[in-house]
PyMOL Python script that loads the backbone (N, CA, C, O; Angstrom):
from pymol import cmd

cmd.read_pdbstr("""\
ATOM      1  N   UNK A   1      43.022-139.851  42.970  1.00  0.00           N
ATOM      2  CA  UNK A   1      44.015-139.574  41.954  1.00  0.00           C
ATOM      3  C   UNK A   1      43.279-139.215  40.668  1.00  0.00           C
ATOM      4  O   UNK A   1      42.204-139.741  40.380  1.00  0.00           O
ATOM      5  N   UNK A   2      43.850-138.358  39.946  1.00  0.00           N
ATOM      6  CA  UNK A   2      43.032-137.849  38.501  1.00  0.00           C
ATOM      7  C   UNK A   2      43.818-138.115  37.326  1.00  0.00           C
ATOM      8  O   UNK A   2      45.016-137.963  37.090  1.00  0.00           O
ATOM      9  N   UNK A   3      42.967-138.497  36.726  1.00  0.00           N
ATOM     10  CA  UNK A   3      43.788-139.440  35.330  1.00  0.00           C
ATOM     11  C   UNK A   3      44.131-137.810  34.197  1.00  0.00           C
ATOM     12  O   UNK A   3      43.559-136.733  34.024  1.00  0.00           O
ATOM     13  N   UNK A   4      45.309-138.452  33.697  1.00  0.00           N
ATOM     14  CA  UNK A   4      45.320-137.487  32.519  1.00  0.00           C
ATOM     15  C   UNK A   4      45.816-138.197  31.210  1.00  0.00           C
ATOM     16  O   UNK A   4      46.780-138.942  31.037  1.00  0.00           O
ATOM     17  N   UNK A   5      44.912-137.763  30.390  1.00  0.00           N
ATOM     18  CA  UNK A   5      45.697-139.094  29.240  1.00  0.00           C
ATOM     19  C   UNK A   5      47.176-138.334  27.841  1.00  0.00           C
ATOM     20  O   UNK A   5      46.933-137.241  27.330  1.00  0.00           O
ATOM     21  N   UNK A   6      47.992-138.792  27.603  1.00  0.00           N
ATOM     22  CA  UNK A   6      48.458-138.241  26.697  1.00  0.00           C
ATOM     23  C   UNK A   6      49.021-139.153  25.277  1.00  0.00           C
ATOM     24  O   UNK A   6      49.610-140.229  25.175  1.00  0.00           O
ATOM     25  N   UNK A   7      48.490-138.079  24.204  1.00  0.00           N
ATOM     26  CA  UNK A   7      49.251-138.766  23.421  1.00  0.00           C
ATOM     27  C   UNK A   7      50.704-138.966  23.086  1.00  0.00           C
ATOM     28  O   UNK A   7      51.414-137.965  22.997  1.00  0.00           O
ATOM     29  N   UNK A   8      51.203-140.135  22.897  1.00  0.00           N
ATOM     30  CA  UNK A   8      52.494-139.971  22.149  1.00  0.00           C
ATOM     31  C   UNK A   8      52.836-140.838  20.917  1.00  0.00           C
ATOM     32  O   UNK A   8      52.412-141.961  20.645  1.00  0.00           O
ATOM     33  N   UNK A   9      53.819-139.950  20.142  1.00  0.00           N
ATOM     34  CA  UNK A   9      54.042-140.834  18.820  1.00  0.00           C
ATOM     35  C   UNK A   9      54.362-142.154  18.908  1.00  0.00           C
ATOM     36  O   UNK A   9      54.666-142.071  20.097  1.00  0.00           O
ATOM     37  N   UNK A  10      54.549-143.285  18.662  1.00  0.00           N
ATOM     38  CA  UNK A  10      55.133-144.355  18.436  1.00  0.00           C
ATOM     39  C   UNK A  10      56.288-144.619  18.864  1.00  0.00           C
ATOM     40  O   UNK A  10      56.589-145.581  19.571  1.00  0.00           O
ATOM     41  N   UNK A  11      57.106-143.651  18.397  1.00  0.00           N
ATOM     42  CA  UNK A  11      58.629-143.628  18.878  1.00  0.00           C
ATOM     43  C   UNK A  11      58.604-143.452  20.457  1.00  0.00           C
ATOM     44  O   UNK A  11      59.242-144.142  21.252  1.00  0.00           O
ATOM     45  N   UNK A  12      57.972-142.673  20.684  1.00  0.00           N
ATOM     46  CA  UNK A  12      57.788-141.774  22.259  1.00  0.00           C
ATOM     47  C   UNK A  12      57.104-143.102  22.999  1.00  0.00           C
ATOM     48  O   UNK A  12      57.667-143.557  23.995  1.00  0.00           O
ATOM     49  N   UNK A  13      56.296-143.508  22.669  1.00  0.00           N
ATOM     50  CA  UNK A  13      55.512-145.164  22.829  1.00  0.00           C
ATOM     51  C   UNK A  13      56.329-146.048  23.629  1.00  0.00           C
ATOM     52  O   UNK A  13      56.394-146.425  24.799  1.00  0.00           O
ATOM     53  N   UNK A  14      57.137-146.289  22.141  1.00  0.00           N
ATOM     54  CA  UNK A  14      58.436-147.352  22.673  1.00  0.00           C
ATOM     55  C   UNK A  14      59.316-147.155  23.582  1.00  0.00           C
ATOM     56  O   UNK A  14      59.473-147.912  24.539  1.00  0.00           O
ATOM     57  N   UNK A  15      59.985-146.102  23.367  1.00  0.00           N
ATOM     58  CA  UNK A  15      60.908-145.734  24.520  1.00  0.00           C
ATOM     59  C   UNK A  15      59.951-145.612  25.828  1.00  0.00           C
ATOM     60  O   UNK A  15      60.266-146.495  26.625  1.00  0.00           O
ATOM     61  N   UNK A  16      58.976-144.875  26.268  1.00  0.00           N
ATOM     62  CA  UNK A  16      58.988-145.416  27.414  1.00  0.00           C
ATOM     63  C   UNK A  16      58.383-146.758  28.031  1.00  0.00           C
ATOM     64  O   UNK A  16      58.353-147.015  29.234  1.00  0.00           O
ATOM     65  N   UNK A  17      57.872-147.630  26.926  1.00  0.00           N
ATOM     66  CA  UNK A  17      57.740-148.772  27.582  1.00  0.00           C
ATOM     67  C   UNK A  17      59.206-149.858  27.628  1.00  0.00           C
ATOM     68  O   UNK A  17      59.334-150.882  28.300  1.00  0.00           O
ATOM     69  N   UNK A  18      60.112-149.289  26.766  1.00  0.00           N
ATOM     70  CA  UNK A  18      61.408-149.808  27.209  1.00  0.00           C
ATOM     71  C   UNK A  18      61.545-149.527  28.380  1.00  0.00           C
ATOM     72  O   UNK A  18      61.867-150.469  29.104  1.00  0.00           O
ATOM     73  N   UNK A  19      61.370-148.206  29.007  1.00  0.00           N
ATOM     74  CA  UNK A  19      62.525-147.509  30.035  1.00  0.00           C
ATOM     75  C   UNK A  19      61.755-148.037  31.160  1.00  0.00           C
ATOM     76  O   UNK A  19      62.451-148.319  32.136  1.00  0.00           O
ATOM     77  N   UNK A  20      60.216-148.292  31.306  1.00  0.00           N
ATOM     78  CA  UNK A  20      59.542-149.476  32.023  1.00  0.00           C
ATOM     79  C   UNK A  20      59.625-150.787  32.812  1.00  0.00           C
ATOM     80  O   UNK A  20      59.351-151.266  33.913  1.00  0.00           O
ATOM     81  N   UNK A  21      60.350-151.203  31.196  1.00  0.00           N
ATOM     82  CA  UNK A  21      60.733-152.542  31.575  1.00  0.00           C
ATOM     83  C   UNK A  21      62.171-152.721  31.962  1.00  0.00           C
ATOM     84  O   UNK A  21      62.559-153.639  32.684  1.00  0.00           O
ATOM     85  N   UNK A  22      62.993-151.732  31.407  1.00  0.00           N
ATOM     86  CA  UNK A  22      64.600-151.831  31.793  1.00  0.00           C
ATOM     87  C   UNK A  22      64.678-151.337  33.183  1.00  0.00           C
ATOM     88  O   UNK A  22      65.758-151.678  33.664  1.00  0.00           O
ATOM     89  N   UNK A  23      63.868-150.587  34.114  1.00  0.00           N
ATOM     90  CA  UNK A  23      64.409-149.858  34.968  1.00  0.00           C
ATOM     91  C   UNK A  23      63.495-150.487  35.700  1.00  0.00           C
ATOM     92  O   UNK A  23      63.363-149.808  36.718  1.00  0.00           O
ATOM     93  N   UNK A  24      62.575-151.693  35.755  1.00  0.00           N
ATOM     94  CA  UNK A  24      62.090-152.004  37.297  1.00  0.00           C
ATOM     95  C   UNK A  24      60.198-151.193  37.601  1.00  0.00           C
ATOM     96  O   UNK A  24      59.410-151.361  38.532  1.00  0.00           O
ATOM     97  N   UNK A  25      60.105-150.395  36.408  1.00  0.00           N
ATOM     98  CA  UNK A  25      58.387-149.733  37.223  1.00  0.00           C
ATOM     99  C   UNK A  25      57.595-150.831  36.724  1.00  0.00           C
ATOM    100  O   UNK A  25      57.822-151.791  35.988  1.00  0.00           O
ATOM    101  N   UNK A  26      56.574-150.382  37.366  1.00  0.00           N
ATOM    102  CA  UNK A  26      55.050-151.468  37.140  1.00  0.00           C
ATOM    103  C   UNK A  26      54.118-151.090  35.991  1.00  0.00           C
ATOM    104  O   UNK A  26      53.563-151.964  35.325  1.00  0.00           O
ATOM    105  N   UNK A  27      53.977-150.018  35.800  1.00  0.00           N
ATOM    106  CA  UNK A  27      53.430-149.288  34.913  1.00  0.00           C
ATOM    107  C   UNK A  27      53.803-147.892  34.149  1.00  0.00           C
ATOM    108  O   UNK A  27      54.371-147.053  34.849  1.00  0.00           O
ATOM    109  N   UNK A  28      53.527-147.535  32.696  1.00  0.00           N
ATOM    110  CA  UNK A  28      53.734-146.418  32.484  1.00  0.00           C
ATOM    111  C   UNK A  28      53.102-145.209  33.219  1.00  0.00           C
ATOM    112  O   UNK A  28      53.198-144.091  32.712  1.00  0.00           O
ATOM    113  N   UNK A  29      52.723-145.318  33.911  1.00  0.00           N
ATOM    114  CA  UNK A  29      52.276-144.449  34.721  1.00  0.00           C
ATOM    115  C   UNK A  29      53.326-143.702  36.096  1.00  0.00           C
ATOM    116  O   UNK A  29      53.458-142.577  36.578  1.00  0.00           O
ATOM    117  N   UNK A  30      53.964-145.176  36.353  1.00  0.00           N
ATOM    118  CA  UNK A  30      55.089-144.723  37.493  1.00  0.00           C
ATOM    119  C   UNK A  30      55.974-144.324  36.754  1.00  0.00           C
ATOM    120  O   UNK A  30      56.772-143.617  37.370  1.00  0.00           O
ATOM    121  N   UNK A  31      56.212-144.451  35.689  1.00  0.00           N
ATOM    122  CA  UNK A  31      57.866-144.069  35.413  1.00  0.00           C
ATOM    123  C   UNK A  31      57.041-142.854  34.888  1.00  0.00           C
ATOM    124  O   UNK A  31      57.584-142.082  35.678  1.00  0.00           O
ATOM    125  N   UNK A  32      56.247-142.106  34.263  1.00  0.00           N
ATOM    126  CA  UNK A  32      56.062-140.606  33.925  1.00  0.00           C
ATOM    127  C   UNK A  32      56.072-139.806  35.209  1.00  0.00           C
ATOM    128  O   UNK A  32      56.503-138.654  35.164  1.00  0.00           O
ATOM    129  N   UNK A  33      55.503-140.465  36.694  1.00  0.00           N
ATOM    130  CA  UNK A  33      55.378-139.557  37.560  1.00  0.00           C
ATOM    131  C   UNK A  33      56.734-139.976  38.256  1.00  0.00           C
ATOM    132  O   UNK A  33      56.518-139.687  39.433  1.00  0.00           O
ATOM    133  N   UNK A  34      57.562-140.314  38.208  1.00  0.00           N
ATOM    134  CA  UNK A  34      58.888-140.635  38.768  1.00  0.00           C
ATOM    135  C   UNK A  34      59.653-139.513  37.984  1.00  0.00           C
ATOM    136  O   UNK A  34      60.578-138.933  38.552  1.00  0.00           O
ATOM    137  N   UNK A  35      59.195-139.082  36.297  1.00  0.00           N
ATOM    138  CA  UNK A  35      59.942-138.323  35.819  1.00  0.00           C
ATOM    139  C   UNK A  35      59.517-136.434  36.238  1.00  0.00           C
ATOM    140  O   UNK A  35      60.170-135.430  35.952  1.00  0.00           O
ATOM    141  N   UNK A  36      58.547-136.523  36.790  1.00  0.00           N
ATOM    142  CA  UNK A  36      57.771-135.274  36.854  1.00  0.00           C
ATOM    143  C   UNK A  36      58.324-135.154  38.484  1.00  0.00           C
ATOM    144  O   UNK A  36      58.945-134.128  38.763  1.00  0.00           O
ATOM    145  N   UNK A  37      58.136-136.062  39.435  1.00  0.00           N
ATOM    146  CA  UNK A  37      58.889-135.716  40.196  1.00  0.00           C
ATOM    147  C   UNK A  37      60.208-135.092  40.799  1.00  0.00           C
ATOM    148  O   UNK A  37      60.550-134.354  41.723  1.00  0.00           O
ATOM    149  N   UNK A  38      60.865-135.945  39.542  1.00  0.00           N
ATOM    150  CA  UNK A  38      62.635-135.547  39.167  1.00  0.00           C
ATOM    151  C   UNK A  38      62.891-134.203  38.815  1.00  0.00           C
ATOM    152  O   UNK A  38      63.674-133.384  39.296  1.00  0.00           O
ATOM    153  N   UNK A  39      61.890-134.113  37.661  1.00  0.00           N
ATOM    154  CA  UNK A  39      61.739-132.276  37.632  1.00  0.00           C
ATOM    155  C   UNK A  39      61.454-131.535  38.085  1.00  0.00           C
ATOM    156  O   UNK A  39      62.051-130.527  37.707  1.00  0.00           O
ATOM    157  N   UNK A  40      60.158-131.227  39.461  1.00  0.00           N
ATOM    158  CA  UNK A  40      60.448-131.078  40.472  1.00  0.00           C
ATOM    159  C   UNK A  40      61.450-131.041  41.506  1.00  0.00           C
ATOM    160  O   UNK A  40      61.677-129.893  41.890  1.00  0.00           O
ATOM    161  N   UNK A  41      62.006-131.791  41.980  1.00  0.00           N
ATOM    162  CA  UNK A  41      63.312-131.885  42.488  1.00  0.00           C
ATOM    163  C   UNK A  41      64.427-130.834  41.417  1.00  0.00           C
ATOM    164  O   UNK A  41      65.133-129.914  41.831  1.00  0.00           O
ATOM    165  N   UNK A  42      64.337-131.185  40.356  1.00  0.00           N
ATOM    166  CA  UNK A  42      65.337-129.610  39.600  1.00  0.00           C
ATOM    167  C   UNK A  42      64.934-128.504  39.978  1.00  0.00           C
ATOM    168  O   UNK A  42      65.637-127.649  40.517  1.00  0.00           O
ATOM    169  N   UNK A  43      63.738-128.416  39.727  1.00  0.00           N
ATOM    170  CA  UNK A  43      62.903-126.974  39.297  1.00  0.00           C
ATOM    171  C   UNK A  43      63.010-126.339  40.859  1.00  0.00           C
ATOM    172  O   UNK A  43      63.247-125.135  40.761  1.00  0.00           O
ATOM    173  N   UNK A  44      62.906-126.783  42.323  1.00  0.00           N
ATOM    174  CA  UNK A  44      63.263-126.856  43.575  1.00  0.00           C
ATOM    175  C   UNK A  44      64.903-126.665  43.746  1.00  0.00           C
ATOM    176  O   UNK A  44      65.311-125.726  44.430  1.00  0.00           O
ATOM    177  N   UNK A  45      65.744-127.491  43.171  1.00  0.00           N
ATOM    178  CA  UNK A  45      66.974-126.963  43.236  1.00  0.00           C
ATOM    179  C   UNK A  45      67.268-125.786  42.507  1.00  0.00           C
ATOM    180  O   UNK A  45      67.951-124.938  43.081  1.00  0.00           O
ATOM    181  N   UNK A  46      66.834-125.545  41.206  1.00  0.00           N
ATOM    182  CA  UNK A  46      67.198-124.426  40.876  1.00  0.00           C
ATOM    183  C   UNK A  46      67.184-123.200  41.503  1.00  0.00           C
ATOM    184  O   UNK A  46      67.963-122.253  41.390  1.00  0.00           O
ATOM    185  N   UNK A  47      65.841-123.390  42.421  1.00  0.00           N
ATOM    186  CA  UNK A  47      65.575-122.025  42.523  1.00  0.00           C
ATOM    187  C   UNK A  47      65.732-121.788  43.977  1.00  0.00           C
ATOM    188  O   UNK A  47      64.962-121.076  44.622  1.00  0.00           O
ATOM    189  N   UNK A  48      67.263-122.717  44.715  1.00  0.00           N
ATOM    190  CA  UNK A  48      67.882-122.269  45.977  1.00  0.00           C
ATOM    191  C   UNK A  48      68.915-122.059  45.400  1.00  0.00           C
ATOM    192  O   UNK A  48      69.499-121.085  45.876  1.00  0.00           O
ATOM    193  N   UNK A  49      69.496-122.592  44.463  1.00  0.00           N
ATOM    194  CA  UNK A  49      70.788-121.979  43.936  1.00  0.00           C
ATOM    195  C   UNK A  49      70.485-120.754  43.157  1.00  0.00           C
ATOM    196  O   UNK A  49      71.467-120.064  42.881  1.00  0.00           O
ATOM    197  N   UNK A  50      69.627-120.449  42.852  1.00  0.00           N
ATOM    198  CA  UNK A  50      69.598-119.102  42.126  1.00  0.00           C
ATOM    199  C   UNK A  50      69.373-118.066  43.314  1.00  0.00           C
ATOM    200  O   UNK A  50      69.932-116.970  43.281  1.00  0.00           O
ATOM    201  N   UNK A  51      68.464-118.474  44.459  1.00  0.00           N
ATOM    202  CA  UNK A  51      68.772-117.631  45.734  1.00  0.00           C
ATOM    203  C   UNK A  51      69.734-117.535  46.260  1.00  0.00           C
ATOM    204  O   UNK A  51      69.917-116.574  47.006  1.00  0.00           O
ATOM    205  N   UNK A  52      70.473-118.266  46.113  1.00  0.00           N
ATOM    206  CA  UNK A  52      72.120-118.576  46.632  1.00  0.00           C
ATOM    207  C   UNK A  52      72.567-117.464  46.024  1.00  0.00           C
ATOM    208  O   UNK A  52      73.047-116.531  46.667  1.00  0.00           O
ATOM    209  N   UNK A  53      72.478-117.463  45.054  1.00  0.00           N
ATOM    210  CA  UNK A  53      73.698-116.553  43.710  1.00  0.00           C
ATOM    211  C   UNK A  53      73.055-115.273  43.983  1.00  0.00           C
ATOM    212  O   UNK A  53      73.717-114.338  43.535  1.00  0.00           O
ATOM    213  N   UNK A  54      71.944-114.917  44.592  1.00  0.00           N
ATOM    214  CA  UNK A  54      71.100-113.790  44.707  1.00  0.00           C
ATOM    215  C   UNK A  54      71.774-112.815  46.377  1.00  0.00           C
ATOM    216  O   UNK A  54      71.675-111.678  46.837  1.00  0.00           O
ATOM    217  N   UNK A  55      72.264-113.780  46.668  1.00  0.00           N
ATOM    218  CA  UNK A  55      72.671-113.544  48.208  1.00  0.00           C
ATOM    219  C   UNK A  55      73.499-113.077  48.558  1.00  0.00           C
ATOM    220  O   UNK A  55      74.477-113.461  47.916  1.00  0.00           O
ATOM    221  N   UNK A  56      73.901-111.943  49.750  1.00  0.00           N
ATOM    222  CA  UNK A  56      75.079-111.318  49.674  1.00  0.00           C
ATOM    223  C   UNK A  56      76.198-111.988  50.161  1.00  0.00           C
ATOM    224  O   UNK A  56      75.913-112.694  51.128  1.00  0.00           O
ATOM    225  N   UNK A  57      77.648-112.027  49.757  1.00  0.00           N
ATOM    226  CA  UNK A  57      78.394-112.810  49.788  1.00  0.00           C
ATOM    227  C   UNK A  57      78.739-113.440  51.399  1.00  0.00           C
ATOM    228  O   UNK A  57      77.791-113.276  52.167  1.00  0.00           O
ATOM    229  N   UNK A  58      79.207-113.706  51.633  1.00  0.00           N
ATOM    230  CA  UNK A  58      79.708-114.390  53.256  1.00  0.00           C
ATOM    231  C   UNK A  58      80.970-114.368  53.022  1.00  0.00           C
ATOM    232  O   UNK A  58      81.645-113.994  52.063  1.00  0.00           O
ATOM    233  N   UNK A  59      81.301-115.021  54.472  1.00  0.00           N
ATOM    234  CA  UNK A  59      83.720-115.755  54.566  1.00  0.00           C
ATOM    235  C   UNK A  59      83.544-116.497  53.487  1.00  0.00           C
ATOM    236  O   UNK A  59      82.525-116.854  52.896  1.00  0.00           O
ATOM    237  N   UNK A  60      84.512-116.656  53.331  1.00  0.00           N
ATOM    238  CA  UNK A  60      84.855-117.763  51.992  1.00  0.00           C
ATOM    239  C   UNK A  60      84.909-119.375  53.050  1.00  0.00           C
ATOM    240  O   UNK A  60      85.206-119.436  54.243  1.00  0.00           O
ATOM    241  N   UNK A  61      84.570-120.373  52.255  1.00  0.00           N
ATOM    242  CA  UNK A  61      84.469-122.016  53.021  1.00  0.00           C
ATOM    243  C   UNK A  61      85.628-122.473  52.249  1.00  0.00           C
ATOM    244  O   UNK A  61      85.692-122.950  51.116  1.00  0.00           O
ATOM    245  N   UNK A  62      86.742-122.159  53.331  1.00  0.00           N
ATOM    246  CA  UNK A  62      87.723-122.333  53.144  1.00  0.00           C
ATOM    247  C   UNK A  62      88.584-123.465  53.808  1.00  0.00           C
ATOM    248  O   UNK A  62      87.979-124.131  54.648  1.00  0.00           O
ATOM    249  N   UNK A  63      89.684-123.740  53.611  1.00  0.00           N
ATOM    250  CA  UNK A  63      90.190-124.908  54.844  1.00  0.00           C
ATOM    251  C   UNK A  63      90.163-124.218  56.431  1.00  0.00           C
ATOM    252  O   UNK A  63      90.127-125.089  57.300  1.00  0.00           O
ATOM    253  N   UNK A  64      90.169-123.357  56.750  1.00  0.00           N
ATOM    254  CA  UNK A  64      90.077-123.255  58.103  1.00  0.00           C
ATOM    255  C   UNK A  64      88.748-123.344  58.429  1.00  0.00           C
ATOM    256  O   UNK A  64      88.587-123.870  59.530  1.00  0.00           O
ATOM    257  N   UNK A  65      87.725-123.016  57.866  1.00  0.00           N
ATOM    258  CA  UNK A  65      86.036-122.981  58.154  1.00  0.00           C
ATOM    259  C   UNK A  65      86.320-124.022  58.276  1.00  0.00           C
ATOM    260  O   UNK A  65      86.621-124.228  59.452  1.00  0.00           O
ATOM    261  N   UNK A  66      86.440-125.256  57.406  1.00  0.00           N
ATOM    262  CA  UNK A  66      85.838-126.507  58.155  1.00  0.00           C
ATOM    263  C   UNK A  66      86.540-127.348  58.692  1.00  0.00           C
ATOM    264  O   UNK A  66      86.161-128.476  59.008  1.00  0.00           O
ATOM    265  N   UNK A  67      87.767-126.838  58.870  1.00  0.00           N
ATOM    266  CA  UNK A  67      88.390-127.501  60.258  1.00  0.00           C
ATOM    267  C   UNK A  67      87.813-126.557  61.185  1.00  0.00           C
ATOM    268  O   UNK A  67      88.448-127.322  61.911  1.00  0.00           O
ATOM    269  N   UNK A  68      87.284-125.717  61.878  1.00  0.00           N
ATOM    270  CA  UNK A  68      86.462-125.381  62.372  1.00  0.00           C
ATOM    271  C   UNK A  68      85.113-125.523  63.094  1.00  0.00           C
ATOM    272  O   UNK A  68      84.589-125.205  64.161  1.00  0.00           O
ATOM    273  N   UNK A  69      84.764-126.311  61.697  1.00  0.00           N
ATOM    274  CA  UNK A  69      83.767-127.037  61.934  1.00  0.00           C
ATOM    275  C   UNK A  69      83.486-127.977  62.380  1.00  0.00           C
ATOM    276  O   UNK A  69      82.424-128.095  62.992  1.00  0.00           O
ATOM    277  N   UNK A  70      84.633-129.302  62.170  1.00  0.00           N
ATOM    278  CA  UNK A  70      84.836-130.447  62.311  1.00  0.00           C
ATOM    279  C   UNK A  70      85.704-130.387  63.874  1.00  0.00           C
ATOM    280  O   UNK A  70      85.713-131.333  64.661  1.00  0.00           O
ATOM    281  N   UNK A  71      86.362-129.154  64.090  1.00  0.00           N
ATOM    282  CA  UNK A  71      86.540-129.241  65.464  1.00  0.00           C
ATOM    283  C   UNK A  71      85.401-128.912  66.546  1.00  0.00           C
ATOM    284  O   UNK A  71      85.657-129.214  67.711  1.00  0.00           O
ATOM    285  N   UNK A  72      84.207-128.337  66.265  1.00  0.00           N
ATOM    286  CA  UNK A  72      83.185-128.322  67.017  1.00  0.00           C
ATOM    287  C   UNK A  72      82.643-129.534  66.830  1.00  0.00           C
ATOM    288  O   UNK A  72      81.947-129.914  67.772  1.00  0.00           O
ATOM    289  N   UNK A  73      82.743-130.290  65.885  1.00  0.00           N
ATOM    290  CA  UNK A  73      81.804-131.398  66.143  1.00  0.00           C
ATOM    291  C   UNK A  73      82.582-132.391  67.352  1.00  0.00           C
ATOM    292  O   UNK A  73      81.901-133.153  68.039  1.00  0.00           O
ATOM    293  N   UNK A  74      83.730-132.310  67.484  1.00  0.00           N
ATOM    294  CA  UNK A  74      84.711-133.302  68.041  1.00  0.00           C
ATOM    295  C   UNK A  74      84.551-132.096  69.725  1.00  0.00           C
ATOM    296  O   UNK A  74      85.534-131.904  70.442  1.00  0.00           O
ATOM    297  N   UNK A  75      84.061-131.873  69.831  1.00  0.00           N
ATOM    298  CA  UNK A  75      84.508-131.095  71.673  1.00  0.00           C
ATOM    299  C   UNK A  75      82.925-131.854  71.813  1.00  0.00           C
ATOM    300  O   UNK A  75      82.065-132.115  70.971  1.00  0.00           O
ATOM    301  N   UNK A  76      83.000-132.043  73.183  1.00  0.00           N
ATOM    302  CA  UNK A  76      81.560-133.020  74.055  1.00  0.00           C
ATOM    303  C   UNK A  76      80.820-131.943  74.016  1.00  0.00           C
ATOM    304  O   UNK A  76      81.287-130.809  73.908  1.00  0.00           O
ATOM    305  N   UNK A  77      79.654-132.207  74.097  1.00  0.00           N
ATOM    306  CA  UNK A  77      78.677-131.477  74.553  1.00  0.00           C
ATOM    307  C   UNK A  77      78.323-130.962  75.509  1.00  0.00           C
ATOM    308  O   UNK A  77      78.617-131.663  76.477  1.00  0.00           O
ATOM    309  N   UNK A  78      77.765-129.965  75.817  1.00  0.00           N
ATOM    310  CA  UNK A  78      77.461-129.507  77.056  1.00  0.00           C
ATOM    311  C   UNK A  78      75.990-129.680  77.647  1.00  0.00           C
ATOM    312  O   UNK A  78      75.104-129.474  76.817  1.00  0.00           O
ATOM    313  N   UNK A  79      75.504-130.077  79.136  1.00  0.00           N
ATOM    314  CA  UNK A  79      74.251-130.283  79.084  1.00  0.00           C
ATOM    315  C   UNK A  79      74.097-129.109  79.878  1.00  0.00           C
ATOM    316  O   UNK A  79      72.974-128.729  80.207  1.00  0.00           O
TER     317      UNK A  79
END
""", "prot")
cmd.dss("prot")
cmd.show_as("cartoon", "prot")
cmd.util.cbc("prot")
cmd.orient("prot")
């Protein structure tokens, strides 16, 4: 693992050693990479919904699609 050090003001200080101690981490260290993760996880969603919106349209998911759907899940399987 590779250390990176940063500064922060005082204010920036406090709050996250509040958000530390209010939320359960062990160190300031987990709760910054818990937050970098999270943004990740955005920065990853964003950019399937922006492929989404990029995509040519389909049927509309409508009430019959997923009764549709939910009726294939309900018929047995076939082996």
């Amino acid at each position: 693992m590779t250390t990176m050090n940063v500064s922060l003001p005082d204010a920036l200080k406090a709050f996250v050693d509040d958000q530390v101690t209010a939320r359960g981490y062990g160190t300031s260290s987990e709760y910054i990479r818990d937050l970098i993760r999270k943004d990740q996880d955005r920065e990853r969603l964003r950019g399937l919904l922006l492929d989404g919106a990029a995509s040519p349209p389909t049927a509309p998911a409508d009430a019959a699609y997923f009764d549709a759907l939910r009726d294939g899940l309900r018929q047995p399987k076939r082996a």
